[in-house]
N, C-alpha and C positions, 0 to 999 in steps of 0.2 A: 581401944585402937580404932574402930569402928568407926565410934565417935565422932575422934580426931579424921579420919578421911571422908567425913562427911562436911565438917567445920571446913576442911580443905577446899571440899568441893565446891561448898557453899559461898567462901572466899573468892576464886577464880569465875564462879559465873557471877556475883556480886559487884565484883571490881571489872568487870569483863577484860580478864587478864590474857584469856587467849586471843579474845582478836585482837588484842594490844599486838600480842605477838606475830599473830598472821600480818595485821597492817606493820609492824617493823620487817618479817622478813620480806613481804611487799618493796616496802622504799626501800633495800638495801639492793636489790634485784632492778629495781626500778635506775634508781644511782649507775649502776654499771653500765644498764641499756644507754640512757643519757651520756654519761661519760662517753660509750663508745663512739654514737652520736656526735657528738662534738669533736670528738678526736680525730676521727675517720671519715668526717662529712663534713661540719662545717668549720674547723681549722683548717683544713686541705684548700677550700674553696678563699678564705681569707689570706693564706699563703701565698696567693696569685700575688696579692697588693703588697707583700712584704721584699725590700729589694735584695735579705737576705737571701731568700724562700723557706726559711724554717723557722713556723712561728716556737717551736716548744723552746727556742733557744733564743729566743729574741730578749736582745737587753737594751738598756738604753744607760750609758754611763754620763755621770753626776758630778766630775771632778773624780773624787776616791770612791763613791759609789757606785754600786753596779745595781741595776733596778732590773729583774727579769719580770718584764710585763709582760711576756711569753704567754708561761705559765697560768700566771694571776688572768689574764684574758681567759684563756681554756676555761679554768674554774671559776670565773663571772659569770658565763655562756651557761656554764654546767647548773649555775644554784638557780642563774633566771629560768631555766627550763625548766629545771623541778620546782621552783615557787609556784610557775603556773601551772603546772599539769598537779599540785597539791590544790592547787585552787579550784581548779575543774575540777577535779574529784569532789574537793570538801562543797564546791556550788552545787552539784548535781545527788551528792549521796543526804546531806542537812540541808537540803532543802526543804524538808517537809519539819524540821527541828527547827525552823527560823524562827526565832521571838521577834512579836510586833515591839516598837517601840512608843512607849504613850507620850 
């Protein structure tokens, strides 16, 4: 039994499966901040320009369709912010892991 929670151990720091997990519950916390960001600061501020004034409901119809680019805007805003703040991070933490190129 010993053994086996050694093999275990030796698994997880091998695979480095905990900061796997630290950096996921990281971006999942990171996700929210952002979201709320967006939702509460910079959709409010784009709001001005909609002659609705509410972007989360903002549609644009197609004949029979309905297209809520509302939404789909909110979570554009959302993925570009966290693309770039994964970017900064991964520029600033592997920087020192950068492979030359021959």
């Amino acid at each position: 039994m010993i053994a086996f929670v050694q093999e275990f151990i030796e698994f997880l720091d091998e695979y480095k499966v905990i900061g796997l997990a630290v950096a996921f519950i990281m971006g999942v916390a990171s996700t929210a901040l952002i979201k709320s960001l967006v939702d509460n600061i910079i959709m409010p501020i784009i709001t001005v320009f909609l002659p609705a004034g509410s972007w989360k409901t903002a549609t644009a119809a197609l004949g029979p369709f309905i297209i809520g680019w509302g939404p789909f805007l909110s979570e554009l805003i959302n993925f570009v912010i966290i693309a770039f703040v994964v970017f900064l991070i991964a520029k600033l933490v592997l920087k020192a892991d950068k492979v030359k190129k021959i």
